[in-house]
BALOBA-1460 file (C-alpha; in Angstrom, 3 decimals):
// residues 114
<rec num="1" residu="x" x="23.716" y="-41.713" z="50.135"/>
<rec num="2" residu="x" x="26.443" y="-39.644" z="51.297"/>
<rec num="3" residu="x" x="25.251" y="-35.806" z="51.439"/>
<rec num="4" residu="x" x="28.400" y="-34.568" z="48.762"/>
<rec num="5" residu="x" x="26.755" y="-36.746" z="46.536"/>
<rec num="6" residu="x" x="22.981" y="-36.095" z="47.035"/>
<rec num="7" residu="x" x="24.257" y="-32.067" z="46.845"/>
<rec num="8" residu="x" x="25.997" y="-32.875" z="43.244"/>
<rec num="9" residu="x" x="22.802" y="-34.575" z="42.506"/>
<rec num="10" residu="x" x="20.309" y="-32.196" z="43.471"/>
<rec num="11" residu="x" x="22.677" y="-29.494" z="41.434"/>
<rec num="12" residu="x" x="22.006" y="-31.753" z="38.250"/>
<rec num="13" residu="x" x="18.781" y="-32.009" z="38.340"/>
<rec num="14" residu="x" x="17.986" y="-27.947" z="38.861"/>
<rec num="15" residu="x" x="20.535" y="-27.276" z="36.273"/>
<rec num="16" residu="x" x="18.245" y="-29.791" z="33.765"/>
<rec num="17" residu="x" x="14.974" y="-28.212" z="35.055"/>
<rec num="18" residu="x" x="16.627" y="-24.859" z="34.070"/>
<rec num="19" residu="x" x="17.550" y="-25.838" z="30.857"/>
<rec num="20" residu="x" x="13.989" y="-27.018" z="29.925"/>
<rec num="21" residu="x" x="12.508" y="-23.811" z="31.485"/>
<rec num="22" residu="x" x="15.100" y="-21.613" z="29.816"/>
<rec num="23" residu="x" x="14.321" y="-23.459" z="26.492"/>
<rec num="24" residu="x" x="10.155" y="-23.041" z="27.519"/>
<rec num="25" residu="x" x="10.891" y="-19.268" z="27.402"/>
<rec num="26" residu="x" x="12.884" y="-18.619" z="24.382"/>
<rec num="27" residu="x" x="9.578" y="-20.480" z="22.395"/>
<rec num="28" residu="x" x="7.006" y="-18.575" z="24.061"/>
<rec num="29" residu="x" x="9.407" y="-15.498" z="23.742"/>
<rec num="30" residu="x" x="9.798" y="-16.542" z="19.642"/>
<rec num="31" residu="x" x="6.285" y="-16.445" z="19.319"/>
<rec num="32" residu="x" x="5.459" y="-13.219" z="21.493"/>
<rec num="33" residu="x" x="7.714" y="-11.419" z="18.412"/>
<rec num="34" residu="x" x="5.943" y="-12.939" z="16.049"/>
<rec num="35" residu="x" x="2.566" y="-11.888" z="17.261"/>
<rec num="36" residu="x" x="4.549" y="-8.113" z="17.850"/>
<rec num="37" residu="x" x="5.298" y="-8.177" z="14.460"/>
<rec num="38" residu="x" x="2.025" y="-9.134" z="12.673"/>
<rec num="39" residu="x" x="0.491" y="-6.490" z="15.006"/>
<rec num="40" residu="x" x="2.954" y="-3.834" z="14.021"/>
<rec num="41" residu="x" x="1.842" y="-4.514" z="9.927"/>
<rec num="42" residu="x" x="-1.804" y="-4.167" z="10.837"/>
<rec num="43" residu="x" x="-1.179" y="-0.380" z="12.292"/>
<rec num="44" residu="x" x="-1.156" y="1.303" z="8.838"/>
<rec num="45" residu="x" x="-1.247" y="5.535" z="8.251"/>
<rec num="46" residu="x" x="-3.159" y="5.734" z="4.792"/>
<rec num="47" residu="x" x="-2.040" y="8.714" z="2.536"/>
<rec num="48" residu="x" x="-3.553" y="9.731" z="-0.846"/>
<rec num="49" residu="x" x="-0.950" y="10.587" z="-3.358"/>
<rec num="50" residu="x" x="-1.438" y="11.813" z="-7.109"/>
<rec num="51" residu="x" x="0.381" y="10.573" z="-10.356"/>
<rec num="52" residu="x" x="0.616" y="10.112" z="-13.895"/>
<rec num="53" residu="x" x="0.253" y="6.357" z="-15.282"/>
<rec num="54" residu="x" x="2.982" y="5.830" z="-17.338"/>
<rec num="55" residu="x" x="2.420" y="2.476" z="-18.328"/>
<rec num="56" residu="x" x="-0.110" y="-0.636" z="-18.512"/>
<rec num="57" residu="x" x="0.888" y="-3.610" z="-18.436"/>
<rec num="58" residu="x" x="-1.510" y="-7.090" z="-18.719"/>
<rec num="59" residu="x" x="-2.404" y="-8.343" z="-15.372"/>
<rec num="60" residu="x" x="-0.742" y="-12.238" z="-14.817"/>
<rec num="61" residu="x" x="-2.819" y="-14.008" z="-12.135"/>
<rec num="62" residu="x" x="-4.066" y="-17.082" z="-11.150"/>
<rec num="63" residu="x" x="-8.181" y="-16.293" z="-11.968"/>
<rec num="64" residu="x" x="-9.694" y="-13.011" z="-13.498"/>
<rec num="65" residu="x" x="-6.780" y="-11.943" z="-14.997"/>
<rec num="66" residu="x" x="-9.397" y="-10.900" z="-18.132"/>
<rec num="67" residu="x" x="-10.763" y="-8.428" z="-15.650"/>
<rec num="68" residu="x" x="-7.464" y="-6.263" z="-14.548"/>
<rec num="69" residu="x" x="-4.379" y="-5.038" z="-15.982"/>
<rec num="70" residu="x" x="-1.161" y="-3.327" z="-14.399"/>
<rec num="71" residu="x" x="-0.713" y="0.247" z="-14.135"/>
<rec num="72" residu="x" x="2.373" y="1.827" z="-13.394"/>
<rec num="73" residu="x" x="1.765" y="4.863" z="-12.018"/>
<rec num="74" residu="x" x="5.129" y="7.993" z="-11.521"/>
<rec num="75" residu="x" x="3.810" y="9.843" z="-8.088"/>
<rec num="76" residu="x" x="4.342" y="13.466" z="-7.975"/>
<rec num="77" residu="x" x="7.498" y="12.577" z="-5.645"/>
<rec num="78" residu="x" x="9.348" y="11.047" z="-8.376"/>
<rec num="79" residu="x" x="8.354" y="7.220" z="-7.250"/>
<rec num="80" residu="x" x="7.119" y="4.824" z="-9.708"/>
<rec num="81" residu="x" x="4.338" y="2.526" z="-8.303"/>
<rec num="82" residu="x" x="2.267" y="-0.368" z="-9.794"/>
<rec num="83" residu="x" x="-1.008" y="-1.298" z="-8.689"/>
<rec num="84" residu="x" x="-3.825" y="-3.580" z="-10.321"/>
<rec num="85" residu="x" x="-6.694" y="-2.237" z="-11.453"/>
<rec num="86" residu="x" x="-9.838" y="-3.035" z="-12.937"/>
<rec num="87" residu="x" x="-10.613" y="-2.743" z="-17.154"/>
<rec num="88" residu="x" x="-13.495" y="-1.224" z="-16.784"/>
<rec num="89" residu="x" x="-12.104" y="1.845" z="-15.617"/>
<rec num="90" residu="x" x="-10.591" y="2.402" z="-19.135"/>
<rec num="91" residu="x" x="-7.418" y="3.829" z="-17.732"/>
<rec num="92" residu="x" x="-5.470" y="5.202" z="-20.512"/>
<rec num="93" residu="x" x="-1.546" y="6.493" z="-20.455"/>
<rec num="94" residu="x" x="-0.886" y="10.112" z="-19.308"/>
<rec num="95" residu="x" x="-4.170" y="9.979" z="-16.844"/>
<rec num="96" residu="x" x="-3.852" y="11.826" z="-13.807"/>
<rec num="97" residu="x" x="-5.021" y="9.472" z="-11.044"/>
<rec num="98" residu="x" x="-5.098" y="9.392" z="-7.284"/>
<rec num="99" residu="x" x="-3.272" y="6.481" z="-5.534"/>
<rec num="100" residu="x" x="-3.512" y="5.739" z="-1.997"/>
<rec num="101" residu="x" x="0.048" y="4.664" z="-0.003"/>
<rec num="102" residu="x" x="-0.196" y="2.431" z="2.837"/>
<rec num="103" residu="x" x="2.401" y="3.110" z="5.032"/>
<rec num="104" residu="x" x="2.671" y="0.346" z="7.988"/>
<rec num="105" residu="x" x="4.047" y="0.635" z="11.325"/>
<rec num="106" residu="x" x="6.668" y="-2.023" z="10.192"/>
<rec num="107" residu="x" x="8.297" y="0.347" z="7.249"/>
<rec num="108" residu="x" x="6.512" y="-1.316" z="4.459"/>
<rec num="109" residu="x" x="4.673" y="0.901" z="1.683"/>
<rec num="110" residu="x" x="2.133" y="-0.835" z="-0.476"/>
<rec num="111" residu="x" x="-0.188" y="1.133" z="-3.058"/>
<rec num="112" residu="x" x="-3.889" y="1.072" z="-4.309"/>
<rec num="113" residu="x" x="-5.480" y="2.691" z="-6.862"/>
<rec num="114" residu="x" x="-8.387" y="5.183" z="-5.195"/>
């Protein structure tokens, strides 16, 4: 084998080898963000909040939907809410309640009833 061509075929071959290693990286780099991500929603600043339910609305769900109902709730900011709560609190419009907001290191807000 003449040495031009052993050079052009040695150049082929790294260039493949490359190729799978580049494409070896970008996975395991995919999935490193996706871990990065999961762990930023799990980092979550909890804030209690008051407000006045506005509304209640029957809770649609898969199993014990008997057992909860929607209540939209206007925070003292101005922000209307809903979160699920149980009957048996006999929650009534115009009740002052406390609220808890979620806030997670990713941006998203989700509420709970305290």
């Amino acid at each position: 084998m003449r040495d031009e061509t052993r050079r052009r075929l040695n150049r082929a071959l790294w260039i493949e080898r490359a190729q799978y290693a580049g494409i070896g990286l970008g996975i395991v780099a995919a999935i490193g963000l996706a871990f990065g991500y999961e762990t930023l929603d799990l980092k979550v600043d909890n804030t209690d909040v008051a407000g006045v339910v506005t509304d209640i609305e029957p809770l649609v769900s898969k199993r014990d939907a008997a057992d909860g109902e929607n209540v939209l709730v206007k925070l003292d900011d101005g922000e209307m809410v809903r979160v699920v709560a149980y009957k048996s609190r006999n929650i009534k419009i115009g009740d002052k309640i406390q609220v808890v907001a979620h806030h997670h290191a990713t941006g998203r807000v989700t509420h709970t009833l305290r």
